[in-house]
Every structure is written in C-alpha cells, then in structure tokens.
N, CA, C, O and CB atoms as a CASP TS submission, in Angstrom:
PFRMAT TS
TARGET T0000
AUTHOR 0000-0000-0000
METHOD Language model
MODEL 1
PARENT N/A
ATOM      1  N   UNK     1       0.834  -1.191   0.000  1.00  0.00           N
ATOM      2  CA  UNK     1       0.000   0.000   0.000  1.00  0.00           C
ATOM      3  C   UNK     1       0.874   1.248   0.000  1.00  0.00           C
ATOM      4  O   UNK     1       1.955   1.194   0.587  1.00  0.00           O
ATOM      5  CB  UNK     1      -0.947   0.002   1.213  1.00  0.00           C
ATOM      6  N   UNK     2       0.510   2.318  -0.585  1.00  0.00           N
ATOM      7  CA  UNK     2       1.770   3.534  -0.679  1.00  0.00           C
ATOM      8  C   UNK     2       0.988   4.293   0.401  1.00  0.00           C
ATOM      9  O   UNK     2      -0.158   4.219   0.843  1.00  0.00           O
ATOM     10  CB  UNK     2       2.102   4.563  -2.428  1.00  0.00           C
ATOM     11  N   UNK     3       2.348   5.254   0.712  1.00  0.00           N
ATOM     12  CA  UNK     3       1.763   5.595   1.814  1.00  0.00           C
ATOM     13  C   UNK     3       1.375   7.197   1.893  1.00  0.00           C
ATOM     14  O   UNK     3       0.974   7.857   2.852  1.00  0.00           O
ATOM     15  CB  UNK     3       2.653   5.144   2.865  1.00  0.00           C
ATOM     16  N   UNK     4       1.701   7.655   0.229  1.00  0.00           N
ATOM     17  CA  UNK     4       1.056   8.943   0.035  1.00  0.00           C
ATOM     18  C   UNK     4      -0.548   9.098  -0.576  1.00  0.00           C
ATOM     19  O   UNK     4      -1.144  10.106  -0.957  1.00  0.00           O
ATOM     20  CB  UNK     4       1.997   9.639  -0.889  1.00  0.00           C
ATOM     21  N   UNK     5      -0.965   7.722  -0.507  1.00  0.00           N
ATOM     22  CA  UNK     5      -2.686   7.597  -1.002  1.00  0.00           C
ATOM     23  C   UNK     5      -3.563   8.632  -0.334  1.00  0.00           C
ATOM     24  O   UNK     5      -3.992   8.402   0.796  1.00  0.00           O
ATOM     25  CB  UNK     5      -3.439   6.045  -0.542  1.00  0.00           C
ATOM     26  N   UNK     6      -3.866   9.794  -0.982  1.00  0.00           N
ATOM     27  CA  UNK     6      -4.973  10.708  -0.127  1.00  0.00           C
ATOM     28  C   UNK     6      -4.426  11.717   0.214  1.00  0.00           C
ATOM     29  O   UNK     6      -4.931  12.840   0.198  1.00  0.00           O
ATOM     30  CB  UNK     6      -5.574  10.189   1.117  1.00  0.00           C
ATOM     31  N   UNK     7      -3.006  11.341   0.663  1.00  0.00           N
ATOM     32  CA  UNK     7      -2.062  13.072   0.896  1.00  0.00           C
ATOM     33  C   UNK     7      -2.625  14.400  -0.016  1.00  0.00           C
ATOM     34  O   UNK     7      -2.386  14.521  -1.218  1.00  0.00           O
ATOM     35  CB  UNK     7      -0.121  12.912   0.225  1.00  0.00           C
ATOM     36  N   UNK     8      -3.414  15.366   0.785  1.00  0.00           N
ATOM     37  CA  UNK     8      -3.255  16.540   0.676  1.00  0.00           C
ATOM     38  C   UNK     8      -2.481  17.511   0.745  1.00  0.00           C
ATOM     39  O   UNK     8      -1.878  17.668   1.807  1.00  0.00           O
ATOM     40  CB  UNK     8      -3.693  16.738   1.016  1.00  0.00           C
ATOM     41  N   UNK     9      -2.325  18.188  -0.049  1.00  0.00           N
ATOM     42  CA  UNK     9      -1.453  19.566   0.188  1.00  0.00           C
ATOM     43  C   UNK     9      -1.803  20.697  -0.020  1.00  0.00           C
ATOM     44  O   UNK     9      -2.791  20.890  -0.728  1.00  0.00           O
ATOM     45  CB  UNK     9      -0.446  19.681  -0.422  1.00  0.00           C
ATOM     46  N   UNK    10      -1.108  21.739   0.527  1.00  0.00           N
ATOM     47  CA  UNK    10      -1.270  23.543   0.705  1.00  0.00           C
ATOM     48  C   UNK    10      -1.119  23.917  -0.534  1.00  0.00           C
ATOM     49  O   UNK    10      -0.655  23.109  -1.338  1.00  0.00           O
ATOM     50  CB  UNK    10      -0.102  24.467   1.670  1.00  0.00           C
ATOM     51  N   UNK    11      -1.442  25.082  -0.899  1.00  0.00           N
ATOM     52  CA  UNK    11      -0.611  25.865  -2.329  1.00  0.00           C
ATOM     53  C   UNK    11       0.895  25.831  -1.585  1.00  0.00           C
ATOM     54  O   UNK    11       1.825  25.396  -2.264  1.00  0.00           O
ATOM     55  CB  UNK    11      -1.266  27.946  -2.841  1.00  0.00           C
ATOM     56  N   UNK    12       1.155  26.254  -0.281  1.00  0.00           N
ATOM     57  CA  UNK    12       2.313  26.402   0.146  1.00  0.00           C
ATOM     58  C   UNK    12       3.215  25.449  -0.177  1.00  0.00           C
ATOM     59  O   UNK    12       4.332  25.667  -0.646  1.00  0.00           O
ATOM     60  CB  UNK    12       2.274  26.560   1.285  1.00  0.00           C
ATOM     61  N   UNK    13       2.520  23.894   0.186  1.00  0.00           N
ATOM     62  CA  UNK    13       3.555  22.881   0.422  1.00  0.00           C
ATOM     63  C   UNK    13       3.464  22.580  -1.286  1.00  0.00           C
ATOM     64  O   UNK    13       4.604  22.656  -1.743  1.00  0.00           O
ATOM     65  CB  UNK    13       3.143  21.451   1.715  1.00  0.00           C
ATOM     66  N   UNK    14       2.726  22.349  -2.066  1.00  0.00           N
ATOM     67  CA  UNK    14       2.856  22.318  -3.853  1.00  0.00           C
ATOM     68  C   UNK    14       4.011  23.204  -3.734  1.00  0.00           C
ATOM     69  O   UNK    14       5.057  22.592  -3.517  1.00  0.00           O
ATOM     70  CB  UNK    14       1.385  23.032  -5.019  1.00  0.00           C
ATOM     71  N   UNK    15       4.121  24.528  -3.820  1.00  0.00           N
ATOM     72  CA  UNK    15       5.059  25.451  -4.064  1.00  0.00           C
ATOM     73  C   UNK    15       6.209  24.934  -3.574  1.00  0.00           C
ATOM     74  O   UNK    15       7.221  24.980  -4.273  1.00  0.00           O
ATOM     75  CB  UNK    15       4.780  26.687  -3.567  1.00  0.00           C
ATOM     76  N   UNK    16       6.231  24.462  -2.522  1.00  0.00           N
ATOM     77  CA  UNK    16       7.600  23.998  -1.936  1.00  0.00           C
ATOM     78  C   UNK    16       8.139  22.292  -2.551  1.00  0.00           C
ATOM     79  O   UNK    16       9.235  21.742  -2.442  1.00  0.00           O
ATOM     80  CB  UNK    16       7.336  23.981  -0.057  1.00  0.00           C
ATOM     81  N   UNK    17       6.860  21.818  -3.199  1.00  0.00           N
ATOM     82  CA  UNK    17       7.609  20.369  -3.488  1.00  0.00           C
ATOM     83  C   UNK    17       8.059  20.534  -5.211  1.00  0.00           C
ATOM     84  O   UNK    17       9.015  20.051  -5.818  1.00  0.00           O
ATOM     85  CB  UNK    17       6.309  18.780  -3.172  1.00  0.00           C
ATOM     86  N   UNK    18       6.786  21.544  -5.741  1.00  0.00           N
ATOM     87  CA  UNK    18       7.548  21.687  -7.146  1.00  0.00           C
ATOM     88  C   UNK    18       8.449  22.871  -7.188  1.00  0.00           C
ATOM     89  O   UNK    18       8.705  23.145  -8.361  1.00  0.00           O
ATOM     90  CB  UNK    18       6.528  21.846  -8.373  1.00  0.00           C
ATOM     91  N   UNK    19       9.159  23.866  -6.139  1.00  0.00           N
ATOM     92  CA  UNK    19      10.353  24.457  -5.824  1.00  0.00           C
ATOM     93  C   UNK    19       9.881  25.240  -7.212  1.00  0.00           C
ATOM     94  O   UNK    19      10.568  25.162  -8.230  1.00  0.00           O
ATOM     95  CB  UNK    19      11.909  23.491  -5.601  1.00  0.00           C
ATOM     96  N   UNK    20       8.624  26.014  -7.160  1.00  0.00           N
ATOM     97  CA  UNK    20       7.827  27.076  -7.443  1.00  0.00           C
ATOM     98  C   UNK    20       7.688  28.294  -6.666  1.00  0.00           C
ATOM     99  O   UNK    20       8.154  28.252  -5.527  1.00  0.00           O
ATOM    100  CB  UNK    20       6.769  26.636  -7.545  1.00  0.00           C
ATOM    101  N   UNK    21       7.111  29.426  -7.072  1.00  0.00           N
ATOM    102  CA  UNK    21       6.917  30.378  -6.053  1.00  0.00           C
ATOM    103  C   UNK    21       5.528  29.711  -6.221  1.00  0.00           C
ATOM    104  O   UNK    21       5.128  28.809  -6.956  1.00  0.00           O
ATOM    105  CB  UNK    21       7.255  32.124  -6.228  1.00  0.00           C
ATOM    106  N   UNK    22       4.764  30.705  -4.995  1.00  0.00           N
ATOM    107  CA  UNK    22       3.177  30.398  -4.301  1.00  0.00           C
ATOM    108  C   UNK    22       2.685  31.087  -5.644  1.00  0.00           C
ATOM    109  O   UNK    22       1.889  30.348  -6.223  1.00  0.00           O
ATOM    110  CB  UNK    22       2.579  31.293  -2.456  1.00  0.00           C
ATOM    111  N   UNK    23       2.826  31.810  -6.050  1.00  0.00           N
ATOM    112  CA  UNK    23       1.926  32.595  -7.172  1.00  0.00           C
ATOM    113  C   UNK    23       1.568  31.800  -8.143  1.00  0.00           C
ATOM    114  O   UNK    23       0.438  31.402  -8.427  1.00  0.00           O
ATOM    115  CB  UNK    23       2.572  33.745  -7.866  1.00  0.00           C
ATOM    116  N   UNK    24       2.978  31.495  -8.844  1.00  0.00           N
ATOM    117  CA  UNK    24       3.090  30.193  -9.905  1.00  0.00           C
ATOM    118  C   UNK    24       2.038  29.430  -9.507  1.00  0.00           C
ATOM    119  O   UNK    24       0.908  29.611  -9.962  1.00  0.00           O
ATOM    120  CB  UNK    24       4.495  29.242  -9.875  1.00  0.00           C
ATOM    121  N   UNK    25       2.308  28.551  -8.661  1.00  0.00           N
ATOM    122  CA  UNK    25       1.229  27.310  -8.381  1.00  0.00           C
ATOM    123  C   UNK    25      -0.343  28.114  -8.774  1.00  0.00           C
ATOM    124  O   UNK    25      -0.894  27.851  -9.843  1.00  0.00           O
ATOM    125  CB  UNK    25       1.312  26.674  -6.366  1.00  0.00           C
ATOM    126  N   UNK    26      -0.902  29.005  -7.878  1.00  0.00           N
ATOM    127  CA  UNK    26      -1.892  29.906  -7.372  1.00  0.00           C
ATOM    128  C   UNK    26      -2.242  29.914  -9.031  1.00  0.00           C
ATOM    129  O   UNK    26      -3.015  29.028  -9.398  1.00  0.00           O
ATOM    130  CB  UNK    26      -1.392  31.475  -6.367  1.00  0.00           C
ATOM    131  N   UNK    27      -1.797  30.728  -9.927  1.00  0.00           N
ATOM    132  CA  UNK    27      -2.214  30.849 -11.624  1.00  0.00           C
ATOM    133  C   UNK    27      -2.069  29.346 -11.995  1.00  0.00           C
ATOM    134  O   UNK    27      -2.901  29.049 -12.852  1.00  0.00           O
ATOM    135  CB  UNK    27      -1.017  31.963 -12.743  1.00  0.00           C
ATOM    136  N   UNK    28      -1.435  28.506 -11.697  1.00  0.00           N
ATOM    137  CA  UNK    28      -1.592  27.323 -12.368  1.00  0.00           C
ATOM    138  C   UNK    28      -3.044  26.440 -11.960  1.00  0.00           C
ATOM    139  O   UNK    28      -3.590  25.578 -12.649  1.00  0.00           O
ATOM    140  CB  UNK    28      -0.269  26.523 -12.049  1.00  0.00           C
ATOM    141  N   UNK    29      -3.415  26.897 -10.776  1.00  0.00           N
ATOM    142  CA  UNK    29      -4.309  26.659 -10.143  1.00  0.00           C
ATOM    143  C   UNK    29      -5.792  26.840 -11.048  1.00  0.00           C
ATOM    144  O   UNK    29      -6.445  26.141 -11.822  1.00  0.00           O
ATOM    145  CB  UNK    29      -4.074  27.445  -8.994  1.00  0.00           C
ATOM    146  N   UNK    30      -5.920  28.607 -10.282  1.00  0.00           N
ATOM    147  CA  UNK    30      -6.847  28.982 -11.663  1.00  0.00           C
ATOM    148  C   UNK    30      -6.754  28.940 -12.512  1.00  0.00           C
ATOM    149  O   UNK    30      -7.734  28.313 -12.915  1.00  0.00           O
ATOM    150  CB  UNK    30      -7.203  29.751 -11.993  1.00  0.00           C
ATOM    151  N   UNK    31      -6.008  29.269 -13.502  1.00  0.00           N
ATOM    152  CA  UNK    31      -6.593  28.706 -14.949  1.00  0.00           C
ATOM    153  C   UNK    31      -6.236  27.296 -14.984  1.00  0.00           C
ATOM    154  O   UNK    31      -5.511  27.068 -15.952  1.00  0.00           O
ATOM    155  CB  UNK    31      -5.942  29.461 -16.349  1.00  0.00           C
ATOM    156  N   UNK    32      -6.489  26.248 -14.265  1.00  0.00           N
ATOM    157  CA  UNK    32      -7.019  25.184 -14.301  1.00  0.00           C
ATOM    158  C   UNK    32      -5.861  23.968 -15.211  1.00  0.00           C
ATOM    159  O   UNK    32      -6.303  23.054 -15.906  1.00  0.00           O
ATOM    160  CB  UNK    32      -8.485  25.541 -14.923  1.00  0.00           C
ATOM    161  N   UNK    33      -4.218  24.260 -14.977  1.00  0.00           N
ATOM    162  CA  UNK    33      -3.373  24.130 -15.803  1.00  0.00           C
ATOM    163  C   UNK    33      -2.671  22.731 -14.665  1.00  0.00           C
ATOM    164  O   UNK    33      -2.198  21.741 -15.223  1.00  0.00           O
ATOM    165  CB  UNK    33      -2.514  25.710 -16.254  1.00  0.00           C
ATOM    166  N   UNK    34      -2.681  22.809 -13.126  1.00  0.00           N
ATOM    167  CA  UNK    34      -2.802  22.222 -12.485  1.00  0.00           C
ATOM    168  C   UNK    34      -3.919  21.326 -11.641  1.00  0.00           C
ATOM    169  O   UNK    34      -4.898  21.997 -11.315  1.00  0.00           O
ATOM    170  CB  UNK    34      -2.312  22.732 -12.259  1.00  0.00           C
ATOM    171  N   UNK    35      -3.947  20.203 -11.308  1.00  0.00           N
ATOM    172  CA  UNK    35      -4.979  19.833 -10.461  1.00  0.00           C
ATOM    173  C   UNK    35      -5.255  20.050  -9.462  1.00  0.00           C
ATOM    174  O   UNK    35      -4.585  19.523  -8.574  1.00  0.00           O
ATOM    175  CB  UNK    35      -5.093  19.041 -10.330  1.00  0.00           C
ATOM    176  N   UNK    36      -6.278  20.852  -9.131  1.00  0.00           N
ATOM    177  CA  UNK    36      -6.345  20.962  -7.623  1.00  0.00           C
ATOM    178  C   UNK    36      -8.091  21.418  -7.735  1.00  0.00           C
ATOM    179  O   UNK    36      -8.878  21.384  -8.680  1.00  0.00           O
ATOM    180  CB  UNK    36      -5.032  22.318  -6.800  1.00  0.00           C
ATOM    181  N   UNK    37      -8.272  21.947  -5.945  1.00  0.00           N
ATOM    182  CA  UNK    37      -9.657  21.839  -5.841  1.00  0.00           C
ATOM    183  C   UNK    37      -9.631  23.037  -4.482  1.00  0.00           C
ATOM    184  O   UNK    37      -8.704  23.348  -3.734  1.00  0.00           O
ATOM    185  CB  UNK    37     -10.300  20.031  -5.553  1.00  0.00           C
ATOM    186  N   UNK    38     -10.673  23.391  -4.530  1.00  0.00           N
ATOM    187  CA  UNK    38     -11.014  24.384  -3.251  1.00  0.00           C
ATOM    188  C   UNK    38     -12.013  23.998  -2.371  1.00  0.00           C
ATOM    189  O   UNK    38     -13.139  23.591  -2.658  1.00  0.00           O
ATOM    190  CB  UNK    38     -11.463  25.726  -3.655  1.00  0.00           C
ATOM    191  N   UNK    39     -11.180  24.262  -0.542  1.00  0.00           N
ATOM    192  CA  UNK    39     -11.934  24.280   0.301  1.00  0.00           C
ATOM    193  C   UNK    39     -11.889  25.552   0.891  1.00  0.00           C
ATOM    194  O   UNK    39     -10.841  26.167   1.086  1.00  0.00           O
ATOM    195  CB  UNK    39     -11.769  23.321   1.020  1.00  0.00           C
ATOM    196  N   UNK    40     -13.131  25.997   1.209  1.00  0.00           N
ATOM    197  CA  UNK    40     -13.465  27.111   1.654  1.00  0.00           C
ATOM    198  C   UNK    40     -12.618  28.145   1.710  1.00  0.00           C
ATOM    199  O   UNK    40     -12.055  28.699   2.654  1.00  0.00           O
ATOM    200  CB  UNK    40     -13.881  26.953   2.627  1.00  0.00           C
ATOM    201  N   UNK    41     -12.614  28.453  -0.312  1.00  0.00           N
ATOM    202  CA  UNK    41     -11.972  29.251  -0.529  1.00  0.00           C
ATOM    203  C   UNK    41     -10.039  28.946  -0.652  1.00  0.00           C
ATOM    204  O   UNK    41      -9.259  29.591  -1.354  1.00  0.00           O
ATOM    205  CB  UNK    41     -12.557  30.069   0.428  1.00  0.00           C
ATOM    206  N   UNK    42      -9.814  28.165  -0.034  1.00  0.00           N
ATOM    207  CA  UNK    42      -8.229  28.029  -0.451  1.00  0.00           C
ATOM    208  C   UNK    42      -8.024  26.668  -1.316  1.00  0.00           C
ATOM    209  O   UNK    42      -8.808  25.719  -1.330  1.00  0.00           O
ATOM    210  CB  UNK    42      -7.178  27.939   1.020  1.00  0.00           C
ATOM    211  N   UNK    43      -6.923  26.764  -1.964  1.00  0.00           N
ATOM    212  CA  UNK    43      -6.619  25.986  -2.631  1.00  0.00           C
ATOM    213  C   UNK    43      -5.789  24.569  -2.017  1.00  0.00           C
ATOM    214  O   UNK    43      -4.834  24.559  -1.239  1.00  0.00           O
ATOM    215  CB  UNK    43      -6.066  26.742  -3.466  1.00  0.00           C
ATOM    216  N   UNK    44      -6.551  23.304  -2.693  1.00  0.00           N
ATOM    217  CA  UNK    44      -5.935  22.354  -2.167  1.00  0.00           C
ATOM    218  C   UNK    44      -5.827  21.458  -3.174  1.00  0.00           C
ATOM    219  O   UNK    44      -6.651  21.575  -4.081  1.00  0.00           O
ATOM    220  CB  UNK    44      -6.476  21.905  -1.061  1.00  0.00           C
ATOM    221  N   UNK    45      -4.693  20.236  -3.282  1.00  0.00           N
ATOM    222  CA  UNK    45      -3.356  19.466  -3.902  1.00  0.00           C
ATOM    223  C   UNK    45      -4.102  17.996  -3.529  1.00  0.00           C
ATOM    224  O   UNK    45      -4.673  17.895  -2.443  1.00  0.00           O
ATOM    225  CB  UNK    45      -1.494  19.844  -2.975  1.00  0.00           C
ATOM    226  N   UNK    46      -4.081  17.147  -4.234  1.00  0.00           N
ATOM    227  CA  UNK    46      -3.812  15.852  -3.924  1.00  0.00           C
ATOM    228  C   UNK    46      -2.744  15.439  -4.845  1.00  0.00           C
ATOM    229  O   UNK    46      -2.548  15.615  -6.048  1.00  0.00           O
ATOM    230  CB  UNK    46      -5.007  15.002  -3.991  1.00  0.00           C
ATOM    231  N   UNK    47      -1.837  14.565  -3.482  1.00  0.00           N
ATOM    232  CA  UNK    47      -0.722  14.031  -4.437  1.00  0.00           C
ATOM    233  C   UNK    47      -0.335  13.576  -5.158  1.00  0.00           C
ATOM    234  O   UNK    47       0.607  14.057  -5.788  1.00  0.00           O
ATOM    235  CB  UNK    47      -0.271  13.720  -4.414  1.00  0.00           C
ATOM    236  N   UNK    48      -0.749  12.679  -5.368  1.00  0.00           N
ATOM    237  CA  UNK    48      -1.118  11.537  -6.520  1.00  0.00           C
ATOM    238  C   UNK    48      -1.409  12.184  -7.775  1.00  0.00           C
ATOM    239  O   UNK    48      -0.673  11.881  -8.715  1.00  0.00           O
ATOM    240  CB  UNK    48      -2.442  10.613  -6.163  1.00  0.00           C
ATOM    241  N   UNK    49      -2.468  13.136  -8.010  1.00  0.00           N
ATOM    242  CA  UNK    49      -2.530  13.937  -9.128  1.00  0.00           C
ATOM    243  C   UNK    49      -1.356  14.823  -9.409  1.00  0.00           C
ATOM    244  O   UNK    49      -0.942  14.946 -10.562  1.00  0.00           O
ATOM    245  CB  UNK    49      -3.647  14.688  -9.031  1.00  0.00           C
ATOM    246  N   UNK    50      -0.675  15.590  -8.163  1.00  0.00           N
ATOM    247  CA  UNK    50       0.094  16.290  -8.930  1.00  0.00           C
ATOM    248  C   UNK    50       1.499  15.507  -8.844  1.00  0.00           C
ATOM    249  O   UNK    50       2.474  16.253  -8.753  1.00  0.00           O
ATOM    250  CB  UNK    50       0.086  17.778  -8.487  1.00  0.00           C
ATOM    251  N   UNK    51       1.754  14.159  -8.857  1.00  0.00           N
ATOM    252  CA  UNK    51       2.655  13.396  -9.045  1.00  0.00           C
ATOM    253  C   UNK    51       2.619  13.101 -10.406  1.00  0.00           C
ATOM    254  O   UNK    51       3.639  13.061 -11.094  1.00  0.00           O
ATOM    255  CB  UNK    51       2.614  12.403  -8.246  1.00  0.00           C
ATOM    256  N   UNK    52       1.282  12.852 -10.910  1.00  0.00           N
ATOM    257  CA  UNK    52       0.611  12.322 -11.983  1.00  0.00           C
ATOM    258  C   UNK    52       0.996  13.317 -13.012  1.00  0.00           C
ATOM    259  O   UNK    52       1.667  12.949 -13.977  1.00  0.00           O
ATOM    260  CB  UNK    52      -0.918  12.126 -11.766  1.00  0.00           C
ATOM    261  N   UNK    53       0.506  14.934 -12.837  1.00  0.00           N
ATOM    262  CA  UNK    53       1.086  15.939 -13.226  1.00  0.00           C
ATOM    263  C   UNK    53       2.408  16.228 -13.583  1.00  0.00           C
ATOM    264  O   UNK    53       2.678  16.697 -14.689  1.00  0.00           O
ATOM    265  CB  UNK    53       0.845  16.532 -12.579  1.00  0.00           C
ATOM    266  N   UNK    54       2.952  16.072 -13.033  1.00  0.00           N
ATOM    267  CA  UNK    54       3.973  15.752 -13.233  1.00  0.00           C
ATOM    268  C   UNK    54       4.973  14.935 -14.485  1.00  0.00           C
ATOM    269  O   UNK    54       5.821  15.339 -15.281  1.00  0.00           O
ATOM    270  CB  UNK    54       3.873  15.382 -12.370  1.00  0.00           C
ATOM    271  N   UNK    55       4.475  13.831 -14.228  1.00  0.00           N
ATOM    272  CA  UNK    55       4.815  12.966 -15.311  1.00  0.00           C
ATOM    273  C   UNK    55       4.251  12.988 -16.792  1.00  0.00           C
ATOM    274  O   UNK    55       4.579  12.331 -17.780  1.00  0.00           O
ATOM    275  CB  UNK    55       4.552  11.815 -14.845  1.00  0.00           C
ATOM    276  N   UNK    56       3.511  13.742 -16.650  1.00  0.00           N
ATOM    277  CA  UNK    56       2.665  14.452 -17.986  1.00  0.00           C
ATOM    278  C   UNK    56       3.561  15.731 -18.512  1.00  0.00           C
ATOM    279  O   UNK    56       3.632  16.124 -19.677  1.00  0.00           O
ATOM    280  CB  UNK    56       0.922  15.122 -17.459  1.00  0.00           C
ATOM    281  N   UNK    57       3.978  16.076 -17.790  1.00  0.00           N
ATOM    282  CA  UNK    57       4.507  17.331 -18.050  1.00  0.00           C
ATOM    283  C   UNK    57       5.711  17.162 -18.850  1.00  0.00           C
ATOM    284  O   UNK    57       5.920  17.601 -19.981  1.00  0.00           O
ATOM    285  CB  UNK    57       4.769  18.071 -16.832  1.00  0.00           C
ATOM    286  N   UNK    58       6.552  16.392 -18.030  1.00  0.00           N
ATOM    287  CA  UNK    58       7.819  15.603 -18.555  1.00  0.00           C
ATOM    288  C   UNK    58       7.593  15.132 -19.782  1.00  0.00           C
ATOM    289  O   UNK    58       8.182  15.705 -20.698  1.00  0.00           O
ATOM    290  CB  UNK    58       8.242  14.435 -17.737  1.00  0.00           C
ATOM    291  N   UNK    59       6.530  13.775 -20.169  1.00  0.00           N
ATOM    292  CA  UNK    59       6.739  13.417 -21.373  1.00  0.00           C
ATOM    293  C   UNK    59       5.937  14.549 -22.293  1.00  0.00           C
ATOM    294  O   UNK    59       5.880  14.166 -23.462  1.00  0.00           O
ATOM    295  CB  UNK    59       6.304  11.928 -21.530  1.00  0.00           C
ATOM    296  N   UNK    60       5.377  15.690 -22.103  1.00  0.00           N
ATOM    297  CA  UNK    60       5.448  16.551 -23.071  1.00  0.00           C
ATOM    298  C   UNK    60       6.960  17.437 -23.508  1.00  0.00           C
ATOM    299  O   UNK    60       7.410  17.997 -24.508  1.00  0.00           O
ATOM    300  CB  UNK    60       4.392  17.394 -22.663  1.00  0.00           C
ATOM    301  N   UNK    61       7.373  17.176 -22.145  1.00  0.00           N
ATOM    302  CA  UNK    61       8.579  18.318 -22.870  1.00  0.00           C
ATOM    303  C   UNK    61       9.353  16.872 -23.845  1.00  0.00           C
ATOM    304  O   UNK    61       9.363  16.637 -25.053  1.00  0.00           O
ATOM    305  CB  UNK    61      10.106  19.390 -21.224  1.00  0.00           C
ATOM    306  N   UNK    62       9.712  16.415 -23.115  1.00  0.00           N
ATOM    307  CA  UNK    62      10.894  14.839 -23.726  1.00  0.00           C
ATOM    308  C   UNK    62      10.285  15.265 -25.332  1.00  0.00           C
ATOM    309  O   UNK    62      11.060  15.522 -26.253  1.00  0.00           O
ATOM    310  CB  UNK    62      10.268  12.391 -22.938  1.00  0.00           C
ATOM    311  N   UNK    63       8.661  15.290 -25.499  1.00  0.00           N
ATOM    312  CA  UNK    63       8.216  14.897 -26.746  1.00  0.00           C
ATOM    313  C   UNK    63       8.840  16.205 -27.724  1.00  0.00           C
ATOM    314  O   UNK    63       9.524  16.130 -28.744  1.00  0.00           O
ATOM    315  CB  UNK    63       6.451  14.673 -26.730  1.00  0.00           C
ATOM    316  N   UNK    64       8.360  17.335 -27.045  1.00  0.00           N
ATOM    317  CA  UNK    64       8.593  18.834 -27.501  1.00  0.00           C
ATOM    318  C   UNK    64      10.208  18.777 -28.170  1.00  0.00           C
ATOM    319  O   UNK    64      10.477  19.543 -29.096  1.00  0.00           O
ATOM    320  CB  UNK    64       8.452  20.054 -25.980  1.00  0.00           C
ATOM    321  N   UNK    65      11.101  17.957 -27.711  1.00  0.00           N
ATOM    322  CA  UNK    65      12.353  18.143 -28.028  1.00  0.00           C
ATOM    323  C   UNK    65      12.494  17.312 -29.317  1.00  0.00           C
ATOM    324  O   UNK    65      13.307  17.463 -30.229  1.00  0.00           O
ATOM    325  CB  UNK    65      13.281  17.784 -26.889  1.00  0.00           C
ATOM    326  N   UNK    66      11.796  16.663 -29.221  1.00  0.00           N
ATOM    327  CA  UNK    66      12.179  15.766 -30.588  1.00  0.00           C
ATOM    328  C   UNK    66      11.789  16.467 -31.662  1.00  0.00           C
ATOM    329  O   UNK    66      12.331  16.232 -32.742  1.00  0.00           O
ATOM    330  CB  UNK    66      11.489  14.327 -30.736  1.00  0.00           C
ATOM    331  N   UNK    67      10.671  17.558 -31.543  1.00  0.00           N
ATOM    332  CA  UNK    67      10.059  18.195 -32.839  1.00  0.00           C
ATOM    333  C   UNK    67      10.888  19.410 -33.218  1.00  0.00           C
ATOM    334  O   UNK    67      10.495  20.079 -34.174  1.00  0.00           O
ATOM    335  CB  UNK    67       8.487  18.660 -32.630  1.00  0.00           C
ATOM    336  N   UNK    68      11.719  19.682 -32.733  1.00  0.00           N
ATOM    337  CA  UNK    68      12.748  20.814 -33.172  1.00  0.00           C
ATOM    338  C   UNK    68      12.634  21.881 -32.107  1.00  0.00           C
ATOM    339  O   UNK    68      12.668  23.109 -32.183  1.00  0.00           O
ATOM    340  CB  UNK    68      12.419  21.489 -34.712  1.00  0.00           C
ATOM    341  N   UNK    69      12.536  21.319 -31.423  1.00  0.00           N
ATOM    342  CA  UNK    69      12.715  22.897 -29.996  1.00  0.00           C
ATOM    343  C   UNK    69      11.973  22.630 -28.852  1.00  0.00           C
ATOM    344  O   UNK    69      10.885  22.060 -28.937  1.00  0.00           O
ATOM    345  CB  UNK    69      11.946  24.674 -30.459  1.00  0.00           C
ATOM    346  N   UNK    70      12.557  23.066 -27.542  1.00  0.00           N
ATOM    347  CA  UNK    70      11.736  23.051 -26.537  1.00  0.00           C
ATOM    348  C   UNK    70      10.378  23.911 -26.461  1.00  0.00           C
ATOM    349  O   UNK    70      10.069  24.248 -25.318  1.00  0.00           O
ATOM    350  CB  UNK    70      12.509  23.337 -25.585  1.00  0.00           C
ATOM    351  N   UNK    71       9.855  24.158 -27.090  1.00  0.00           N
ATOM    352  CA  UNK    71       8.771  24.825 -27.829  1.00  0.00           C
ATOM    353  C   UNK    71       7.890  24.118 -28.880  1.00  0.00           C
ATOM    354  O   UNK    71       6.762  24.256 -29.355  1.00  0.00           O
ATOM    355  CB  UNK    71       9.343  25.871 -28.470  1.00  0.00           C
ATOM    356  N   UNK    72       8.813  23.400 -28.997  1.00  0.00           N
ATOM    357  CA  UNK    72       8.110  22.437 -30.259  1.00  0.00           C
ATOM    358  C   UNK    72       7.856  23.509 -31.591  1.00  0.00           C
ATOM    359  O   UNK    72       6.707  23.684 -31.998  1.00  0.00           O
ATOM    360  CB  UNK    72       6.312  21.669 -29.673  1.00  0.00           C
ATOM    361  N   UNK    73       8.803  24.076 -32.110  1.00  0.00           N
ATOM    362  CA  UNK    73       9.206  24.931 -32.943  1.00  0.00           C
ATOM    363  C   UNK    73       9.859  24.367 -34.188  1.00  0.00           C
ATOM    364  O   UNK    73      11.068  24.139 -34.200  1.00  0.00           O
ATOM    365  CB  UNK    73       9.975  25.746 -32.286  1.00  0.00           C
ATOM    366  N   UNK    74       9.071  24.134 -35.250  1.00  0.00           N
ATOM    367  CA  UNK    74       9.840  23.718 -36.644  1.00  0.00           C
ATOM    368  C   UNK    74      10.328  24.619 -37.545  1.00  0.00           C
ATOM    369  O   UNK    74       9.596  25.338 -38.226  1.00  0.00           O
ATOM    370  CB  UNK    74       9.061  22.987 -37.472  1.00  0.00           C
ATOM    371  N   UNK    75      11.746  24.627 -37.599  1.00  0.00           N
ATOM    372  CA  UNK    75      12.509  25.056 -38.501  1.00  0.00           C
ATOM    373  C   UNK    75      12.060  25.215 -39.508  1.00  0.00           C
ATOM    374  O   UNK    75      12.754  25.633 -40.434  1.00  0.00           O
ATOM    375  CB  UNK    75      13.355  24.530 -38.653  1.00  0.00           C
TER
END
C-alpha cells in the first residue's frame, strides 16, 4: 500500500515540493493548468494527481524536443 494515497497539500507545500513560487502554483491553479480543488476558498493538492502531473509534463517536454525545440518549434 503507498503511503502517500490521499495526501493533501497547501498551495504552500505544492510550491515547496515543485520548488515554485506560491503565485506560480496559485495561476496554475486557476486557470485550471494544475490539479487541484477548493476548500473554503483556499486551494488544495492531492498528491497523486500532482505526481501524476507531473509525469505528464515531462513526457510533453521529452516529446517537444524531438520536434525541433523546446517549444516544439519547426525550422
């Protein structure tokens, strides 16, 4: 059984595990670019998603590089 199943997190502690500022996260938040959800009014993380996030992110860039730029920019 893992033992981060259900782990919640702060905008604070997101900010501090993806070594983001709070704002970053906060806009990634709203416009809805990250996963997360609101309780009464603040923003909250489950781990698993933004682990998940994560790994999405990665194989977009990995992919982005193969097409001619970290941008995915063709020559």
């Amino acid at each position: 059984m893992k033992e981060d199943t259900g782990e919640i997190f702060t905008l604070d502690e997101v900010a501090a595990y993806l070594k983001v500022g709070k704002r970053t996260v906060y806009r990634l938040a709203a416009t809805k670019k990250i996963p997360a959800f609101k309780v009464g009014g603040t923003w909250r993380f489950q781990r698993q998603e933004i682990d998940q996030w994560i790994k999405r992110q990665t194989a977009e860039a990995q992919g982005e590089e193969g097409r001619g730029g970290p941008r995915g920019e063709k020559g």
